[in-house]
LUMBASE-737960 format. One line per field, with one value per residue: residue number from 1; residue in three letters; x, y, z of N, C-alpha, C in turn. Coordinates in nm, 3 decimals. Layout:
N
k <- [NUM / ...]
r <- [ALA / ...]
n.px <- [X / ...]
n.py <- [Y / ...]
n.pz <- [Z / ...]
ca.px <- [X / ...]
ca.py <- [Y / ...]
ca.pz <- [Z / ...]
c.px <- [X / ...]
c.py <- [Y / ...]
c.pz <- [Z / ...]
# end
This chain:
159
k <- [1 / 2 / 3 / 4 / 5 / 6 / 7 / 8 / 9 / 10 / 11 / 12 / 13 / 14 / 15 / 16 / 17 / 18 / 19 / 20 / 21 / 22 / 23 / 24 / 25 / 26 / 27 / 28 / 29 / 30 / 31 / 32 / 33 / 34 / 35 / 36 / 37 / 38 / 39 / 40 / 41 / 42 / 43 / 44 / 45 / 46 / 47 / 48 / 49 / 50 / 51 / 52 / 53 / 54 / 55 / 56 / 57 / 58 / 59 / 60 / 61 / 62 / 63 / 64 / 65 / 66 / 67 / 68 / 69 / 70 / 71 / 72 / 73 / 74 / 75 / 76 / 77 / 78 / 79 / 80 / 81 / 82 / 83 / 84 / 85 / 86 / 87 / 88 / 89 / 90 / 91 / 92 / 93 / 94 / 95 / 96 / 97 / 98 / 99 / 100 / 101 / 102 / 103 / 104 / 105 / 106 / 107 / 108 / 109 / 110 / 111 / 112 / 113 / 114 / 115 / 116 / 117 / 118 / 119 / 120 / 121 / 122 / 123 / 124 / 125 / 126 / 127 / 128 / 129 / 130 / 131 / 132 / 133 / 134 / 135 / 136 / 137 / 138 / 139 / 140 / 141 / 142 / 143 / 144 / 145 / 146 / 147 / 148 / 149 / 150 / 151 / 152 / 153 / 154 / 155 / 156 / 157 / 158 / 159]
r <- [UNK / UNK / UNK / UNK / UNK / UNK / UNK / UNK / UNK / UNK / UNK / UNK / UNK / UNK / UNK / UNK / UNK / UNK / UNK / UNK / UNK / UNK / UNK / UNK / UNK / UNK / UNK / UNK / UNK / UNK / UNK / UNK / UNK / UNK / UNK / UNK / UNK / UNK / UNK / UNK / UNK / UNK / UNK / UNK / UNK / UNK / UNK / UNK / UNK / UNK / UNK / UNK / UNK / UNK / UNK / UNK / UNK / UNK / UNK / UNK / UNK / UNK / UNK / UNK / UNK / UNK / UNK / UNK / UNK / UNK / UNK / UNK / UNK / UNK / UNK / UNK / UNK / UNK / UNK / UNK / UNK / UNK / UNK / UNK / UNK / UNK / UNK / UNK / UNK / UNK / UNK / UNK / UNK / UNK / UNK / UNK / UNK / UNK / UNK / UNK / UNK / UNK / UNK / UNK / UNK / UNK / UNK / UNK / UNK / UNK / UNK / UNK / UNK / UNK / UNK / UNK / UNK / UNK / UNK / UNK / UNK / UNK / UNK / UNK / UNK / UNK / UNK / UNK / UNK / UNK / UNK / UNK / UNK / UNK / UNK / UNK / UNK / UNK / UNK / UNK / UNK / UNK / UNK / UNK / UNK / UNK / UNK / UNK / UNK / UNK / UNK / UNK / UNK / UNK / UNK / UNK / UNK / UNK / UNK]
n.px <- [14.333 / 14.353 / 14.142 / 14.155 / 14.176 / 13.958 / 13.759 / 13.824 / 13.741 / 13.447 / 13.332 / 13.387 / 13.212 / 12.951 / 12.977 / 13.002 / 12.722 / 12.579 / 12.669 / 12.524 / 12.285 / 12.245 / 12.305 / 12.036 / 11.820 / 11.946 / 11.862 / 11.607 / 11.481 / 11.563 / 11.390 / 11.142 / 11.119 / 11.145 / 10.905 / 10.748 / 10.754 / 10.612 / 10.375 / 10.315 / 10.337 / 10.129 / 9.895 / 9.905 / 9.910 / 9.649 / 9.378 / 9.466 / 9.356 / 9.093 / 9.014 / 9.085 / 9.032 / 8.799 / 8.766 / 8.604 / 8.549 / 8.657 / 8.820 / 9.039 / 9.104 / 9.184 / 9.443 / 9.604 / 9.602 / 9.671 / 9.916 / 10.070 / 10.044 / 10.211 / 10.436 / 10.518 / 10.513 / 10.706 / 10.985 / 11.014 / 11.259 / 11.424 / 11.544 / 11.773 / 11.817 / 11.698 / 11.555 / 11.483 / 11.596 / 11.852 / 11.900 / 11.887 / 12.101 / 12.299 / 12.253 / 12.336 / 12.556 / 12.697 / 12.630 / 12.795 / 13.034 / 13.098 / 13.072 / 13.260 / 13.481 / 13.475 / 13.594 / 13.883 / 13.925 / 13.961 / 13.699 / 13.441 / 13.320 / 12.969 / 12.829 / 12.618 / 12.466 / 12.645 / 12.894 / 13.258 / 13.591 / 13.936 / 14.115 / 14.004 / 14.081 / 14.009 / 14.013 / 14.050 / 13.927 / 13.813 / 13.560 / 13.422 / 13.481 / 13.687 / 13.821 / 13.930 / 13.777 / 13.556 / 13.351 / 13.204 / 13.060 / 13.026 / 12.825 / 12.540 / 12.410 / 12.617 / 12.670 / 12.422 / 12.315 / 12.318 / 12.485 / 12.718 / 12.898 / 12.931 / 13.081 / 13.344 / 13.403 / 13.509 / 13.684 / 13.855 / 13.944 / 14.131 / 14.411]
n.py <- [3.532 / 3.184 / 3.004 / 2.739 / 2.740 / 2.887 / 2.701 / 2.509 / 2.685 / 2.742 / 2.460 / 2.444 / 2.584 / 2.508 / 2.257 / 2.437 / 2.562 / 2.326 / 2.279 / 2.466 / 2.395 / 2.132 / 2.246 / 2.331 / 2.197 / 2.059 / 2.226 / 2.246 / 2.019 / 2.042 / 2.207 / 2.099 / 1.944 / 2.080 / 2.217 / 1.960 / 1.906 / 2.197 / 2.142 / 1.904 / 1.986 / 2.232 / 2.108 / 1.942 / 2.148 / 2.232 / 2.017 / 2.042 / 2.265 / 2.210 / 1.978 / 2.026 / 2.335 / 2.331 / 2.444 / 2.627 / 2.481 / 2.635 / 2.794 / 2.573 / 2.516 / 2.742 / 2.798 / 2.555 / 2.638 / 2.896 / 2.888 / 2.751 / 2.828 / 3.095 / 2.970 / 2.931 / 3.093 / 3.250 / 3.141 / 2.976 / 2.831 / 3.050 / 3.118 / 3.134 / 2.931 / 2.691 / 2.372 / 2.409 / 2.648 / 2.614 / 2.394 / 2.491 / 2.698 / 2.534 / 2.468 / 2.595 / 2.711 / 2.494 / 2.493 / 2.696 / 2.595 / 2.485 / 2.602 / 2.735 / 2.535 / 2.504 / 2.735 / 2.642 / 2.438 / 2.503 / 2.633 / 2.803 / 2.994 / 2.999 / 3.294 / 3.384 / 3.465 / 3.569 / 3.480 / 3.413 / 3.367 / 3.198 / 3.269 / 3.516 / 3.703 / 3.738 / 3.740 / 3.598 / 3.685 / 3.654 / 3.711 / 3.720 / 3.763 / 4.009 / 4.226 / 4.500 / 4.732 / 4.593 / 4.406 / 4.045 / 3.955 / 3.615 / 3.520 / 3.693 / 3.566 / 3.547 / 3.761 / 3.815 / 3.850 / 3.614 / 3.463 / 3.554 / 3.579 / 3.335 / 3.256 / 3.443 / 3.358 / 3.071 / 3.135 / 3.236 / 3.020 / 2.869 / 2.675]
n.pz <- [5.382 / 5.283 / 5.103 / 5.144 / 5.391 / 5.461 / 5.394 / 5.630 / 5.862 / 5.773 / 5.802 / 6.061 / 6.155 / 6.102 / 6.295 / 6.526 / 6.482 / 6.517 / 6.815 / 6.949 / 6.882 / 7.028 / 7.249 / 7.300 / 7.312 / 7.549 / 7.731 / 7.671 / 7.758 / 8.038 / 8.083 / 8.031 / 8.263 / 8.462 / 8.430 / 8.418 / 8.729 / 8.830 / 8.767 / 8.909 / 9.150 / 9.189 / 9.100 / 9.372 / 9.542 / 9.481 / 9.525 / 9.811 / 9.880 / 9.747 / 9.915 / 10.210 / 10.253 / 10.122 / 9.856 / 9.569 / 9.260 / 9.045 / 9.165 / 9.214 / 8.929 / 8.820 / 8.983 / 8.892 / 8.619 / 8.605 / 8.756 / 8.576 / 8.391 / 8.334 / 8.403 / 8.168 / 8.023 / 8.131 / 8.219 / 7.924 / 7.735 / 7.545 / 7.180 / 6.899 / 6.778 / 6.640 / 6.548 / 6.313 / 6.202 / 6.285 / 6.076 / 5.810 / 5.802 / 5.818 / 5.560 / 5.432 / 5.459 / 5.399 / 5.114 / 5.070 / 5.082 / 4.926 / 4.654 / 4.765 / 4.689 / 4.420 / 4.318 / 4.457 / 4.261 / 4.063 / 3.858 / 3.732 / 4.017 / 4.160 / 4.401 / 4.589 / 4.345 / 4.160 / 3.955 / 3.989 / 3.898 / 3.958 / 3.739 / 3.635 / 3.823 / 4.080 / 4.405 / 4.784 / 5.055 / 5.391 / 5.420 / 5.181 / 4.780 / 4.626 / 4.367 / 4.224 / 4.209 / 4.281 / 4.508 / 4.634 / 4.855 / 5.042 / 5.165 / 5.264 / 5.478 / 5.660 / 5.811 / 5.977 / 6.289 / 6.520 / 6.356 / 6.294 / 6.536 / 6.581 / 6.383 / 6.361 / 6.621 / 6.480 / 6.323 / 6.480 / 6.645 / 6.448 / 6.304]
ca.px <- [14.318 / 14.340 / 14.046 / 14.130 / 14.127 / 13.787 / 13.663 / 13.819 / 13.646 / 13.309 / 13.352 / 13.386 / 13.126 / 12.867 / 13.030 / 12.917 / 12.594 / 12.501 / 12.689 / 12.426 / 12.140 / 12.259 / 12.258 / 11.954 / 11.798 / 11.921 / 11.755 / 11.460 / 11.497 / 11.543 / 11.290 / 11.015 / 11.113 / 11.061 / 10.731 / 10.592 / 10.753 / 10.564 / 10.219 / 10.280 / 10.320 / 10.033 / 9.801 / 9.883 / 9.851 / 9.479 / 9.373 / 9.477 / 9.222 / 8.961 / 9.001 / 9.064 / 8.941 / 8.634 / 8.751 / 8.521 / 8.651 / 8.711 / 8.946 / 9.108 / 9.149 / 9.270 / 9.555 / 9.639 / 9.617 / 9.787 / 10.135 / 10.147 / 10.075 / 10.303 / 10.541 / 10.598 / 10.540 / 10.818 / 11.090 / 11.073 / 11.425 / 11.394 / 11.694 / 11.760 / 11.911 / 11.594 / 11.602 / 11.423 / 11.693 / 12.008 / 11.959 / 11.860 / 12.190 / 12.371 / 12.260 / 12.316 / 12.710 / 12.724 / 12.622 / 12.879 / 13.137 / 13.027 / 13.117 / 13.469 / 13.542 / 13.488 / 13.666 / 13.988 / 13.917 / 13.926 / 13.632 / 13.346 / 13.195 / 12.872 / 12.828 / 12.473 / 12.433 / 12.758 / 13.010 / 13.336 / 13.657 / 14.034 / 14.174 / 13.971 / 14.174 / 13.936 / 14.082 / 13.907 / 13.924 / 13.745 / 13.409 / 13.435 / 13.556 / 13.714 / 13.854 / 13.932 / 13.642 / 13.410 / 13.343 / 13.142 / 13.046 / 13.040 / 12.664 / 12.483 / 12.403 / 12.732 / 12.650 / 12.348 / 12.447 / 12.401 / 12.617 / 12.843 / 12.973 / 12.969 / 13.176 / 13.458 / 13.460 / 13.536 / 13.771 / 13.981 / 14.002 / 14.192 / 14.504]
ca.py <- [3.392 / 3.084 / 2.976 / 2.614 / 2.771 / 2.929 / 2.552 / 2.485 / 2.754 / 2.683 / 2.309 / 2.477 / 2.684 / 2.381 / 2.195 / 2.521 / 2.562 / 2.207 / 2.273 / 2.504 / 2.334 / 2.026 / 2.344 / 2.425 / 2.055 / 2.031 / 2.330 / 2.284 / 1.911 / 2.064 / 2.303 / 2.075 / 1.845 / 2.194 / 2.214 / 1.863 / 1.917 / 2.248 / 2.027 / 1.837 / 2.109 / 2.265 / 1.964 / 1.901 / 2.281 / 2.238 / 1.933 / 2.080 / 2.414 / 2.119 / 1.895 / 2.099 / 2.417 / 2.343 / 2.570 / 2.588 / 2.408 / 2.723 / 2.816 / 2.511 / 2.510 / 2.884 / 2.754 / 2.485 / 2.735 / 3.016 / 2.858 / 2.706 / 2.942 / 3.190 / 2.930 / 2.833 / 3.225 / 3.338 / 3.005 / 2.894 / 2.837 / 3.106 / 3.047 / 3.134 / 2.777 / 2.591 / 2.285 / 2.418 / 2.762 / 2.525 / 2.246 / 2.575 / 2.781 / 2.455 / 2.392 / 2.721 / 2.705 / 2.390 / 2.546 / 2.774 / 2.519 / 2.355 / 2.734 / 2.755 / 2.382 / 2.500 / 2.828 / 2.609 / 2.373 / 2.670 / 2.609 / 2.885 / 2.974 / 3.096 / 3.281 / 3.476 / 3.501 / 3.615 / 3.427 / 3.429 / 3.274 / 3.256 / 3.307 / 3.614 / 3.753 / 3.781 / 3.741 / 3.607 / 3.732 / 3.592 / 3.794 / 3.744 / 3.836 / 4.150 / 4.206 / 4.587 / 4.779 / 4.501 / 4.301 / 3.951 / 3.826 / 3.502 / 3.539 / 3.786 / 3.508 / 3.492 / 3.880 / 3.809 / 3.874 / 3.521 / 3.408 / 3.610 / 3.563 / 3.197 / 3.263 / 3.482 / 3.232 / 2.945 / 3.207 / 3.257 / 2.886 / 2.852 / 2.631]
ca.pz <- [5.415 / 5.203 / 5.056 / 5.214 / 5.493 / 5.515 / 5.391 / 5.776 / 5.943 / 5.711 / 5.855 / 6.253 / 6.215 / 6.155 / 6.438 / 6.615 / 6.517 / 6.610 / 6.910 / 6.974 / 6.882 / 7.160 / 7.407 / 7.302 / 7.341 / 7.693 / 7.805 / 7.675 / 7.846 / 8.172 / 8.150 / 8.064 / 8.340 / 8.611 / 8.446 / 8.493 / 8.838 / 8.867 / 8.729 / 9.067 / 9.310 / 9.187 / 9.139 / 9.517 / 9.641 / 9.439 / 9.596 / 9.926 / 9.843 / 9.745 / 10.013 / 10.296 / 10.226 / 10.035 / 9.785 / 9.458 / 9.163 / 8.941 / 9.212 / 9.162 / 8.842 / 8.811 / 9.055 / 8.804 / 8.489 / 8.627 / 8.779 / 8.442 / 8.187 / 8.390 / 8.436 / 8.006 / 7.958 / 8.221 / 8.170 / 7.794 / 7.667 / 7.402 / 7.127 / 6.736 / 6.676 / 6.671 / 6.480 / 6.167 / 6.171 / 6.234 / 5.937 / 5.717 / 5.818 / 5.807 / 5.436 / 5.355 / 5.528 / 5.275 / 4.943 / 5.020 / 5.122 / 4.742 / 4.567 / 4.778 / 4.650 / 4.277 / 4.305 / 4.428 / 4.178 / 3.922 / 3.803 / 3.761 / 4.164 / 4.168 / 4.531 / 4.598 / 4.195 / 4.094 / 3.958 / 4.026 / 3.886 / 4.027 / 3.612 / 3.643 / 3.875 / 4.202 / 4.578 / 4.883 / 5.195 / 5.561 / 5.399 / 5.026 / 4.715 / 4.549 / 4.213 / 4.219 / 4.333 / 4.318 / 4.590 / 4.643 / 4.993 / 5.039 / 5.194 / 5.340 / 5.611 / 5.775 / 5.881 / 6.101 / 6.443 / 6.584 / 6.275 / 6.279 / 6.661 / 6.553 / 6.196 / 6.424 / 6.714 / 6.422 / 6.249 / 6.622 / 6.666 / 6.333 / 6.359]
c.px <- [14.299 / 14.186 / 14.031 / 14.113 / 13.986 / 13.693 / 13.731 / 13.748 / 13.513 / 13.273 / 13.319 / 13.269 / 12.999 / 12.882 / 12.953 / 12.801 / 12.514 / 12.515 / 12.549 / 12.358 / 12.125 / 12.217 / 12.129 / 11.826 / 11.788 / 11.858 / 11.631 / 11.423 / 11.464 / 11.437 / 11.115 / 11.028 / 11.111 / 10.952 / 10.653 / 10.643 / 10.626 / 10.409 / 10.206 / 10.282 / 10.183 / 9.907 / 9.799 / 9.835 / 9.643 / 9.388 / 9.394 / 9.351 / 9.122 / 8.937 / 8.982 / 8.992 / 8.846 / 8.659 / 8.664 / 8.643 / 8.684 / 8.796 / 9.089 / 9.170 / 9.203 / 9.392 / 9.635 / 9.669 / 9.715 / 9.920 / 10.161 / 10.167 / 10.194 / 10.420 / 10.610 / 10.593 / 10.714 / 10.964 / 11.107 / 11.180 / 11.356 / 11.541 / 11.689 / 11.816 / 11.805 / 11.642 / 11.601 / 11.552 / 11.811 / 12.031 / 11.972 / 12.007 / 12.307 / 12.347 / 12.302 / 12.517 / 12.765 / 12.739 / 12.746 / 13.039 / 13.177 / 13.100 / 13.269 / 13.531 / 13.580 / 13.543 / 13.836 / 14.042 / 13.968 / 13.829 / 13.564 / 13.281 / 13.099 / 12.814 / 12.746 / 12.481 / 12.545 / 12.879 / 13.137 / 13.508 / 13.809 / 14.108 / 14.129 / 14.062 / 14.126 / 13.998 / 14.001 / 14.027 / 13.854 / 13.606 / 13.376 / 13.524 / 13.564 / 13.825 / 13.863 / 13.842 / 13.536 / 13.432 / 13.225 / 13.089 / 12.984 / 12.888 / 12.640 / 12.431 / 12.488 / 12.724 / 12.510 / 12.422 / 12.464 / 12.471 / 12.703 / 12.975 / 13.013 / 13.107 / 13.319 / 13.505 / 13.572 / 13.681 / 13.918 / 14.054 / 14.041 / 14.354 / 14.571]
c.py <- [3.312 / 3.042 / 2.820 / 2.655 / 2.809 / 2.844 / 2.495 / 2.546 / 2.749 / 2.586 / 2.364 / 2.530 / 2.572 / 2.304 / 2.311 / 2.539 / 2.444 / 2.200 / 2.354 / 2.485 / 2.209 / 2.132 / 2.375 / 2.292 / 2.064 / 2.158 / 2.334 / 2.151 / 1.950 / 2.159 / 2.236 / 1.934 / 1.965 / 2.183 / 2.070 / 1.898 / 2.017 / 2.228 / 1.968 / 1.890 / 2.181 / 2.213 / 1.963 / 2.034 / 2.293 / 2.132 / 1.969 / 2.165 / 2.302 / 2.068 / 1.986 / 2.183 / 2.446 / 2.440 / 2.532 / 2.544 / 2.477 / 2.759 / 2.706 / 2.473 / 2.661 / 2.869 / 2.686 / 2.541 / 2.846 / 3.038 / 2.809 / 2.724 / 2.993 / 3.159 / 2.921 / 3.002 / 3.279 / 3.253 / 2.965 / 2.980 / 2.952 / 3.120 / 3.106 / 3.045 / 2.645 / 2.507 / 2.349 / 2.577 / 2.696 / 2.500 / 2.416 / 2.688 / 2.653 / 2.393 / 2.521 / 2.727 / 2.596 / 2.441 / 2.659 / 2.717 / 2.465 / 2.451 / 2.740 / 2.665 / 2.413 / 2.594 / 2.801 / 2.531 / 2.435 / 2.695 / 2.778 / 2.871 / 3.054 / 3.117 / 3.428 / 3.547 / 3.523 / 3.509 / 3.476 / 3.355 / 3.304 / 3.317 / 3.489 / 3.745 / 3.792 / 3.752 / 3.718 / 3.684 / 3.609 / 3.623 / 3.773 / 3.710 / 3.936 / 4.124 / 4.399 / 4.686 / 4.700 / 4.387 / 4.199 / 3.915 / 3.742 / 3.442 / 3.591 / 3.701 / 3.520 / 3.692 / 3.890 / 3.759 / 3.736 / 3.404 / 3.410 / 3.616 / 3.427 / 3.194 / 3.335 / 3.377 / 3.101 / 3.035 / 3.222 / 3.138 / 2.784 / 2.799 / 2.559]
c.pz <- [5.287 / 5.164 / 5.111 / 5.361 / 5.553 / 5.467 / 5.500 / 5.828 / 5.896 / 5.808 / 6.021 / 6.264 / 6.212 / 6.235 / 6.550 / 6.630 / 6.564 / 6.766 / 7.002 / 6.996 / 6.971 / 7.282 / 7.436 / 7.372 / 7.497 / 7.728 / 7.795 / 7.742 / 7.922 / 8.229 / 8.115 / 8.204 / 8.516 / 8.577 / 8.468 / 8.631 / 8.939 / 8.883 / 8.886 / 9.170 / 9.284 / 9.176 / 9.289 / 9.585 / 9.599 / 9.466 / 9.756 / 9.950 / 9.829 / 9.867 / 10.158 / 10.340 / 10.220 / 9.944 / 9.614 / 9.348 / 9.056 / 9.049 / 9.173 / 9.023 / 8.803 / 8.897 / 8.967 / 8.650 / 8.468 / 8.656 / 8.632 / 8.358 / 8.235 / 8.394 / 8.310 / 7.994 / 8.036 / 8.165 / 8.070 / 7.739 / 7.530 / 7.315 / 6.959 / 6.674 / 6.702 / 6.559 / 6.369 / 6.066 / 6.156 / 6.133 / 5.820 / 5.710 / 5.820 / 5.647 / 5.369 / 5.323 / 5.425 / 5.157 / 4.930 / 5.033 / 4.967 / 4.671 / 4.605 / 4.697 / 4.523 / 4.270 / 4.310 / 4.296 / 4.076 / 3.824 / 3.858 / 3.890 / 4.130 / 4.319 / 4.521 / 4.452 / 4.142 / 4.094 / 3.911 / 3.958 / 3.895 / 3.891 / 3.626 / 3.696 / 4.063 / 4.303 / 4.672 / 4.977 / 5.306 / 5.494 / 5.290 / 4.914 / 4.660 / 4.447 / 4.221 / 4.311 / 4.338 / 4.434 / 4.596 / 4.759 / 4.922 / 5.053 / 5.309 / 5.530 / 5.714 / 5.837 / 5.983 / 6.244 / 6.492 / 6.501 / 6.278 / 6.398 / 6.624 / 6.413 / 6.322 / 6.517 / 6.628 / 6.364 / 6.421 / 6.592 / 6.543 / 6.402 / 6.274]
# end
């Protein structure tokens, strides 16, 4: 692959991970709008136990404690594209967008310490570069797993 090319799929793959991090948004939207819901079903079932009942008011409040811990322990959106992982895998996806730029350029790239330059004689790939038996990746990031489904996905939808 071209080296302009994998500054397209670079480019998709931050489109993706934000895409992500919107998915990740609405879910956690919709899941704190079950829990105030679940706040009001259980408020009213504990109020019922008061009123009715006569039930003591550590019952009632162990009614009120227990649907709701149970409910954020059992239901929270759990995700690896929180905000603070996105911007950080999206600045990361940059600095290496910055190294492709200067490698077409022909300028010296420097990519995870090692630099690189096309006079040299080096070759990318989708993963890297190699120069005989030496090889470069690009960064060890784009091999964590929920990178790396994202980096192929962007690499398919090449066009």
């Amino acid at each position: 692959m071209s080296p302009e090319s994998i500054l397209q799929v670079l480019t998709r793959l931050n489109i993706l991970l934000e895409k992500k991090y919107n998915e990740h948004l609405k879910r956690l939207k919709s899941f704190k709008i079950l829990q105030m819901s679940l706040i009001v079903i259980s408020s009213s079932i504990s109020m019922v136990l008061f009123i009715i009942y006569h039930a003591p008011i550590l019952q009632m409040l162990f009614v009120l404690f227990c649907f709701n811990f149970l409910f954020y322990i059992g239901f929270k959106p759990k995700t690896h594209y929180s905000e603070k992982s996105v911007k950080e895998k999206m600045q990361k996806v940059v600095l290496l967008q910055v190294a492709l730029s200067r490698y077409i350029s022909g300028e010296k790239a420097s990519v995870d310490g090692v630099s690189c330059h096309i006079d040299e004689g080096w070759i990318n790939d989708k993963w890297g570069f190699y120069k005989g038996n030496e090889r470069i990746d690009y960064a060890s990031f784009l091999y964590d797993k929920y990178i790396k489904g994202l980096y192929l996905q962007a690499l398919r939808n090449k066009k």
